[in-house]
N, C-alpha and C positions, 0 to 999 in steps of 0.2 A: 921117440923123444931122445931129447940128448943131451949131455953135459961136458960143453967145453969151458975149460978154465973156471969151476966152481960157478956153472950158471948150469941152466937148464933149460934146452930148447924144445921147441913142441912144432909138431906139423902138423897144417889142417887142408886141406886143399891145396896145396902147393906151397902154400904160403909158411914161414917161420915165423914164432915170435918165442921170445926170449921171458922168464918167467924176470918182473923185476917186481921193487915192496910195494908198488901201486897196482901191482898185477901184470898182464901178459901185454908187452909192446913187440909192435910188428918190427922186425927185422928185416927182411929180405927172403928173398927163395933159393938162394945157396947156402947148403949148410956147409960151416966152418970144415973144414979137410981133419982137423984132429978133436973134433968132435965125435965121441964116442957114442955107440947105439944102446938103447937104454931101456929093457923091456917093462910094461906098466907094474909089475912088481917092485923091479931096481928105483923106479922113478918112486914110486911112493916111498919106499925106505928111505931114497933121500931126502923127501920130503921132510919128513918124522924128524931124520939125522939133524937135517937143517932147519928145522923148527916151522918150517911151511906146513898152510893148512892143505890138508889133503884133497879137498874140495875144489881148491886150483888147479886140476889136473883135468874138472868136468868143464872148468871154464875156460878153455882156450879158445880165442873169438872164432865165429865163420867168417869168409870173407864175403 
């Protein structure tokens, strides 16, 4: 995972999607260059910090 610019990216098979309030929209398959690497502990803290439910982090789509 990763958070560039107060968002938070996720990868699943190649594919990115970006976490938004309706849930996780596909992106693309380049991640952002100043997108930082985010291991599933960091992620969920942000979660918390940012008031996201934790449960979003199981649902990131398959392609």
């Amino acid at each position: 995972m990763a958070f560039p610019r107060g968002r938070l990216l996720a990868a699943r098979e190649g594919q990115l999607y970006v976490l938004a309030p309706d849930g996780w929209d596909r992106l693309g398959e380049k991640r952002p260059s100043n997108a930082a690497i985010l291991n599933r502990q960091d992620a969920e803290d942000w979660c918390e910090t940012e008031g996201w439910n934790l449960h979003l982090l199981d649902a990131v789509p398959a392609t």
